[in-house]
C-alpha positions in Angstrom: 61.3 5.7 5.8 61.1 8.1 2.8 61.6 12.1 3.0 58.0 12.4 2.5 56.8 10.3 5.4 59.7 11.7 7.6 58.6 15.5 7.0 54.7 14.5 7.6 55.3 12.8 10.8 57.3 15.7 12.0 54.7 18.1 10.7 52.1 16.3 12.7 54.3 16.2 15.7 54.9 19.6 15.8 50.7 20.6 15.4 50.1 18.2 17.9 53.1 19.5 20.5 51.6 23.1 19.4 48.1 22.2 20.4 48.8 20.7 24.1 51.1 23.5 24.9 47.9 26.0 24.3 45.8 23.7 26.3 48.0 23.8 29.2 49.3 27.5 28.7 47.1 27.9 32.2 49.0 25.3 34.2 52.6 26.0 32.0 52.0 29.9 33.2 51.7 29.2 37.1 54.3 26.4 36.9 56.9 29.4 35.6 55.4 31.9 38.0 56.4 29.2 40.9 60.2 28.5 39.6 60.9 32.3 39.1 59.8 33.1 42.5 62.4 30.0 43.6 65.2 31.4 41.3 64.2 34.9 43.0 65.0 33.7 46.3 68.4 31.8 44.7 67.8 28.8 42.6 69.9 29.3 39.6 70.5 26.4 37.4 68.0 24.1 39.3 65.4 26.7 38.4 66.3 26.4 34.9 66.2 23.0 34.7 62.6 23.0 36.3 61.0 26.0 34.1 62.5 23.7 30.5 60.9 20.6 32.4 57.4 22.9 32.5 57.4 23.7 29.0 58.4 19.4 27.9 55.9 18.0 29.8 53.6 21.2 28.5 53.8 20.0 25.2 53.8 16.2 26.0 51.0 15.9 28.9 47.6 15.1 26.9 45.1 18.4 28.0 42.4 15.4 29.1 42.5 11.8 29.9 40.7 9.5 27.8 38.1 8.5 30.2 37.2 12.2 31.0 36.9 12.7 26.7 34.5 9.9 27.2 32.7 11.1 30.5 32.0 14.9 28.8 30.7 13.2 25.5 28.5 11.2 27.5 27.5 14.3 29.4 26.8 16.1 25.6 24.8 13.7 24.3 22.3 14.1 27.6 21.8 17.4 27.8 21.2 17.6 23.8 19.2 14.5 24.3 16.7 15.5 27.0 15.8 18.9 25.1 12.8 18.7 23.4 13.0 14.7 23.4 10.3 14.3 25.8 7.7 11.0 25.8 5.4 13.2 24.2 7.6 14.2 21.5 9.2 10.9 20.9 5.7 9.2 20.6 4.1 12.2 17.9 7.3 10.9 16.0 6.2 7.6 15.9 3.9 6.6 12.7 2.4 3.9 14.4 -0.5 4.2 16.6 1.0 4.3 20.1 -0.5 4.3 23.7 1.5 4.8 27.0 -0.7 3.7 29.9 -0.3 3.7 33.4 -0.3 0.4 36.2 -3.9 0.7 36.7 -4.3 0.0 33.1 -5.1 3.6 32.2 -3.6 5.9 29.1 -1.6 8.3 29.9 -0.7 9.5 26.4 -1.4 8.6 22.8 0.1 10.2 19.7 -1.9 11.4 17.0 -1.5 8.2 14.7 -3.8 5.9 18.1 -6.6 8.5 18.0 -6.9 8.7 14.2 -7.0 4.9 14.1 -9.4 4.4 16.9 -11.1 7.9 18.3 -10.7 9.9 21.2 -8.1 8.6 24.0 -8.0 10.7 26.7 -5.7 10.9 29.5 -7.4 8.6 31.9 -9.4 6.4 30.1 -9.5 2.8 31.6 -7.8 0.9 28.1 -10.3 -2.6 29.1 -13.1 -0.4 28.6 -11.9 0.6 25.2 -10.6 -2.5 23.7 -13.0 -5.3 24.3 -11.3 -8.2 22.4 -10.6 -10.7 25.0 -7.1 -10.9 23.4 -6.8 -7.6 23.8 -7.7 -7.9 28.0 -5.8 -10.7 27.9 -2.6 -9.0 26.9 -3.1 -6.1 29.0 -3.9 -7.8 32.2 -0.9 -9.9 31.6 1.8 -7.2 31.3 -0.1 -5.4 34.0 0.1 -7.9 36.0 3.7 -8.7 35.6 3.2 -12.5 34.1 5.2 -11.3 30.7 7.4 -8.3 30.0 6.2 -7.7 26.7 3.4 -9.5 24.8 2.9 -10.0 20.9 -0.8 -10.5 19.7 -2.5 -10.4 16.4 -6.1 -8.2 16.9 -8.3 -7.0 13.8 -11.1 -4.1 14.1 -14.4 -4.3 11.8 -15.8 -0.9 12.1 -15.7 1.2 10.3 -13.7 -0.5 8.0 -12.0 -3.8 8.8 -8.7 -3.5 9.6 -5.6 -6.0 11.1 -3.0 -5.2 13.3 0.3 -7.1 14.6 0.3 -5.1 18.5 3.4 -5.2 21.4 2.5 -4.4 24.4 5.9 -4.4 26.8 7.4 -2.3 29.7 8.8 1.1 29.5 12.5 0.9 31.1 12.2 -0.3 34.7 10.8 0.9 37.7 8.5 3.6 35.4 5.3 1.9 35.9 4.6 2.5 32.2 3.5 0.5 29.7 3.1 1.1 25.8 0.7 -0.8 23.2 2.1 -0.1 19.8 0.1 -1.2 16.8 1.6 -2.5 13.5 -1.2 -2.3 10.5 -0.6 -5.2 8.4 -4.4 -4.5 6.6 -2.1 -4.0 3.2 -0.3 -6.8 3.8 -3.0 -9.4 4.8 -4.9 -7.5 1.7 -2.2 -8.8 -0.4 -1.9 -12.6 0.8 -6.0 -12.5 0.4 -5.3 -11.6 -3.0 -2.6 -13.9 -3.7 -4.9 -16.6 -2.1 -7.9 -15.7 -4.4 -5.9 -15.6 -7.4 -4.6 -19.2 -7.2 -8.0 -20.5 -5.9 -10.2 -18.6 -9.1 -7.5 -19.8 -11.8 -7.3 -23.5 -10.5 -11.1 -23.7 -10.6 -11.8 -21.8 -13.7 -9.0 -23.7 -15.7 -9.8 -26.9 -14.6 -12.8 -27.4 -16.9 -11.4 -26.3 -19.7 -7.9 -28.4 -19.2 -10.0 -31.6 -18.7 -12.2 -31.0 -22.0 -9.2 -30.9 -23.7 -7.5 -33.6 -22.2 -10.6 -35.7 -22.9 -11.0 -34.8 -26.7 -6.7 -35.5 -26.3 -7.6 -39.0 -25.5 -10.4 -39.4 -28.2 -8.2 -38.3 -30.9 -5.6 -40.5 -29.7 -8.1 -43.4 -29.5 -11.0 -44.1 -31.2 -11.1 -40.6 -33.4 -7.9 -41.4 -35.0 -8.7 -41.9 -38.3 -11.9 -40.2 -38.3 -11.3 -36.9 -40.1 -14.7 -35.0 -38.9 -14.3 -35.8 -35.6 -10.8 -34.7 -35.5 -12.0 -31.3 -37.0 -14.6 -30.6 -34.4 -12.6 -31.6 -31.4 -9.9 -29.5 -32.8 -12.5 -26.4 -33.3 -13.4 -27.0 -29.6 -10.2 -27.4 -28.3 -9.2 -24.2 -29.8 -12.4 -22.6 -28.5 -11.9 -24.2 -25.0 -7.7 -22.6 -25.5 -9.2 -19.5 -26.1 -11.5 -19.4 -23.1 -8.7 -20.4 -20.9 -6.5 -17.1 -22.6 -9.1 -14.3 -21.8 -9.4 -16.1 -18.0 -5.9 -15.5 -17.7 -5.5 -11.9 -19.4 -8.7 -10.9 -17.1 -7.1 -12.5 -13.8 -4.2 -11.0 -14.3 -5.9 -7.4 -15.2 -8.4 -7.7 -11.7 -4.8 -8.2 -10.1 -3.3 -5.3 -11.1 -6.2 -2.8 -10.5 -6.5 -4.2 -7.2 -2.5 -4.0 -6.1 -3.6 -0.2 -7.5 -6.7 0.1 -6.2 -6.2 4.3 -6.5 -5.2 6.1 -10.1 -2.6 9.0 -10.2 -4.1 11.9 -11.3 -4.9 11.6 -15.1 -5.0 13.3 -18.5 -8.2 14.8 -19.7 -9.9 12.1 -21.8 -12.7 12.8 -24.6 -15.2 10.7 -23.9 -16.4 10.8 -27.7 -13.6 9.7 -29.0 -12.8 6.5 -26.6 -16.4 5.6 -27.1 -16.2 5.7 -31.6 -13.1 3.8 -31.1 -15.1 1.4 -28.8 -17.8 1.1 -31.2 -15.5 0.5 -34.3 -13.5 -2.3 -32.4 -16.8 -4.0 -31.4 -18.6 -3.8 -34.7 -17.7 -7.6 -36.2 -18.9 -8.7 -32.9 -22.4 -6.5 -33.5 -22.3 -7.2 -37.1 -22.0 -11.4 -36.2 -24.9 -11.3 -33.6 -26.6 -9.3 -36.0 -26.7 -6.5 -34.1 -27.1 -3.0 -35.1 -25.3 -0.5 -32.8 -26.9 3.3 -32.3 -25.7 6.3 -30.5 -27.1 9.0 -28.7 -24.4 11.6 -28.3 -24.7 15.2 -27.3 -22.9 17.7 -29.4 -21.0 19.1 -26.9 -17.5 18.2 -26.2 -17.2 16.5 -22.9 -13.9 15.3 -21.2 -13.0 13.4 -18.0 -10.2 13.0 -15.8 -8.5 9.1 -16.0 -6.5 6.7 -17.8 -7.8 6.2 -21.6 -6.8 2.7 -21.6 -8.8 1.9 -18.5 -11.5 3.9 -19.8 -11.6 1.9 -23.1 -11.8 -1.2 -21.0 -14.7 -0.6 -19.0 -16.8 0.6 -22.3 -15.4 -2.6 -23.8 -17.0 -4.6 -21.6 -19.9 -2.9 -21.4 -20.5 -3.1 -24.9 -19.5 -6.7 -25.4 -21.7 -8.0 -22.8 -24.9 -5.7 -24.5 -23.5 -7.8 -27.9 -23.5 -11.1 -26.4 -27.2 -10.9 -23.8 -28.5 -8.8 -25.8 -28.8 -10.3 -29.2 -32.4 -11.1 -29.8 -33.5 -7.2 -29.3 -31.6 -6.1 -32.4 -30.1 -3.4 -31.6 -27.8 -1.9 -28.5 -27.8 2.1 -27.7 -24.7 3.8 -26.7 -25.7 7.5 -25.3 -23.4 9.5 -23.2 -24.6 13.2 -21.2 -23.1 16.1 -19.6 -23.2 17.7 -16.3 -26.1 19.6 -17.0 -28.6 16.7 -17.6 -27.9 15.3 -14.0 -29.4 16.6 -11.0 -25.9 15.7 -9.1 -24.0 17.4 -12.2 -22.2 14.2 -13.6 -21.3 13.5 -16.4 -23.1 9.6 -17.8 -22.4 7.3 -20.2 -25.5 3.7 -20.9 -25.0 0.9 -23.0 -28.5 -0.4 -23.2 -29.7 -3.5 -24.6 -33.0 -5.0 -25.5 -32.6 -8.6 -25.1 -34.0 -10.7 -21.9 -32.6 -8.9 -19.1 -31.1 -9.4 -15.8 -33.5 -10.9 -13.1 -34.2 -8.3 -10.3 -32.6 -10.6 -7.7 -29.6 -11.1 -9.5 -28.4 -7.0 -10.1 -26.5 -6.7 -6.8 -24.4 -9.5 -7.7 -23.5 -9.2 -11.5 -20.1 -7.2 -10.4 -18.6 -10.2 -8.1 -15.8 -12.1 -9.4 -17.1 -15.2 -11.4 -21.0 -14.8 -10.9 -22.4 -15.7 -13.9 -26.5 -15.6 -14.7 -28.1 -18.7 -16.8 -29.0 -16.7 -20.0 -30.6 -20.0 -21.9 -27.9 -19.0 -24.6 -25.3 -22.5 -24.4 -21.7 -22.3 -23.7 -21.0 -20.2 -26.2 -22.6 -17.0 -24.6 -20.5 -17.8 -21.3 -18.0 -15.2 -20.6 -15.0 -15.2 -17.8 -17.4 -14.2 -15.3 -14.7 -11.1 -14.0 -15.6 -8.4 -17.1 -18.1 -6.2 -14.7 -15.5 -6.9 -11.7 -13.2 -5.4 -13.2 -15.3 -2.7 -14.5 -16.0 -2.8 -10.8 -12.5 -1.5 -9.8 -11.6 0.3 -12.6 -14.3 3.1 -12.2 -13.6 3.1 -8.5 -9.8 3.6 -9.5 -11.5 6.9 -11.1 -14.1 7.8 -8.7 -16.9 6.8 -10.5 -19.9 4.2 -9.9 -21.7 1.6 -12.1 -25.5 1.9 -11.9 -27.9 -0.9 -13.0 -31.0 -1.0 -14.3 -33.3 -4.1 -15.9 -36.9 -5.6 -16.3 -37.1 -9.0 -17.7 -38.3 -9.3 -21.5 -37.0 -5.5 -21.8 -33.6 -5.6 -21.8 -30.6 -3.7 -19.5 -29.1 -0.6 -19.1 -25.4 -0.3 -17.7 -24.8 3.3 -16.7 -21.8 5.0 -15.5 -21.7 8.0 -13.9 -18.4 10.4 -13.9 -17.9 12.7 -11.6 -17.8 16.4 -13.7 -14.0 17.0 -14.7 
């Protein structure tokens, strides 16, 4: 054993002899109160002896056992346990909607998170008369009536919006005659698989048609159009066409996806409207230019900004405009007018792309901004879009508060309108 080593042991040894002689300086004092009393009345040496045997076993004797450490530790953690830890307290800590309720099947207390979730739960209140579901009285009645200690159920709400939760009802302790219901929301979660679900369902149907034109022309070239030049050139120019379609699906799935894993927006930077809408304009103007198309605006002079995402922003006028390109081609001409706050009766702020082409049956409006719904324009293939640009112009202006307003009469074209709340 080094010098080092030796001097810290004995260092230790010496605190530790230290502090069990000052936790038993009570029972050391009496001990030499009792032999000096006995050498008072003639012990001499034996007295000695005793009063240096005091001070040893002093210094040696631990000032507790180990089970009393454990027994007043115990103890500690009780009493700073039971303050301010009542049911009450520990259930308001809970984020989850929680009910405690009583044998009869009553509620005895619910935290804040079980009356924001589902209304007024008053002490009292008979919990079969508030939750209808029959697997929601079927799980009560069974851990009331002692045929499971806890229960695991699956229960979904529709009103006022739907919602899914995963809820355990079990046994508080034993012998309490309590019971709690705690509900799990997995609405985010069953949200998500839905999504994931939909995703692979739209993109296997929408690709399929494509992937077997091309497979088809595939086989022609590879067959009978082998060494026929003109028909290799027009499959090729479809199959490129077809490629092409099967791109902007993809690029638009995978955009709808994102807005809805995101279906709010951080606060944003102050956009001018002008200027997303030129740049619009300018991006879209072969496309006018090719359906022969002249494209007009109706701008105010004053500056007028929003709150958002410009990107987004220049995605939903995209659209907008693209679409007024493509159906509205035989009116000549598409009209892009934006207004401020003051021209609106509810203060917004509006932008319309109008068109003059045939127009959107009345019967059809409500359904133009679901996924894939496509109207028969007359046009051919060639005028068919993904079917998901006004869904996810949908999302995008509820990402930023705002609405989609549309307006039509066959033979006289359609106006697309979106209203902004004022920034």
């Amino acid at each position: 054993m080094s010098d080092a080593v030796k001097d810290n042991w004995r260092r230790r040894a010496v605190r530790l002899f230290a502090h069990r002689f000052r936790q038993n300086r009570w029972m050391l004092a009496a001990g030499v109160v009792a032999v000096l009393a006995i050498n008072a009345v003639g012990g001499g040496v034996v007295a000695m002896a005793a009063v240096v045997a005091l001070f040893v076993i002093a210094g040696l004797a631990p000032s507790r056992t180990a089970d009393q450490r454990r027994v007043e530790a115990a103890e500690v953690a009780n009493r700073s346990g039971s303050i301010g830890l009542s049911g009450e307290n520990l259930a308001a800590a809970v984020a989850d909607p929680l009910i405690v309720f009583d044998g009869a099947g009553a509620v005895v207390h619910a935290n804040a998170a079980a009356t924001v979730a589902f209304g007024a739960l008053p002490p009292g209140i008979l919990l079969l008369l508030k939750f209808r579901a029959p697997e929601m009285q079927e799980m009560i009645q069974a851990v009331l009536f002692g045929q499971a200690a806890s229960r695991v159920i699956d229960y979904s709400e529709r009103l006022p919006i739907e919602r899914a939760f995963r809820v355990t009802a079990s046994a508080v302790g034993r012998g309490t005659g309590l019971y709690v219901l705690v509900f799990r929301d997995q609405s985010e979660a069953r949200r998500i698989d839905r999504m994931r679900a939909d995703f692979i369902a739209n993109a296997s149907h929408e690709l399929r048609t494509p992937l077997a034109s091309i497979a088809g022309f595939v086989e022609t070239l590879r067959g009978p159009a082998r060494d026929d030049a003109a028909a290799r050139d027009q499959f090729l120019q479809i199959m490129q066409k077809q490629t092409a379609r099967m791109s902007r699906l993809i690029d638009d799935l995978l955009s709808l996806s994102r807005l809805e894993m995101k279906p709010h927006l951080e606060p944003g930077e102050r956009i001018d409207l002008r200027a997303v809408l030129e740049n619009v304009i300018v991006s879209l103007s072969p496309v006018a230019q090719d359906a022969g198309l002249v494209i007009e605006r109706a701008f105010p002079e004053e500056h007028i900004e929003v709150l958002g995402a410009r990107d987004e922003l220049f995605q939903v006028f995209e659209n907008l405009l693209e679409n007024a390109c493509k159906y509205g081609q035989s009116g000549g001409r598409v009209v892009v007018s934006m207004a401020g706050p003051e021209a609106s009766d509810e203060g917004e702020i509006t932008v319309t792309v109008r068109d003059f082409g045939p127009g959107i049956p009345e019967e059809h409006i409500p359904r133009v901004t679901e996924r894939f719904y496509r109207i028969d324009s007359g046009a051919g293939n060639a005028q068919k879009g993904t079917g998901l640009g006004l869904a996810i112009v949908k999302h995008i202006l509820t990402r930023h508060e705002a609405r989609l307003t549309i307006r039509s009469s066959p033979g006289e074209g359609a106006a697309f309108t979106v209203h902004f709340p004022s920034a």
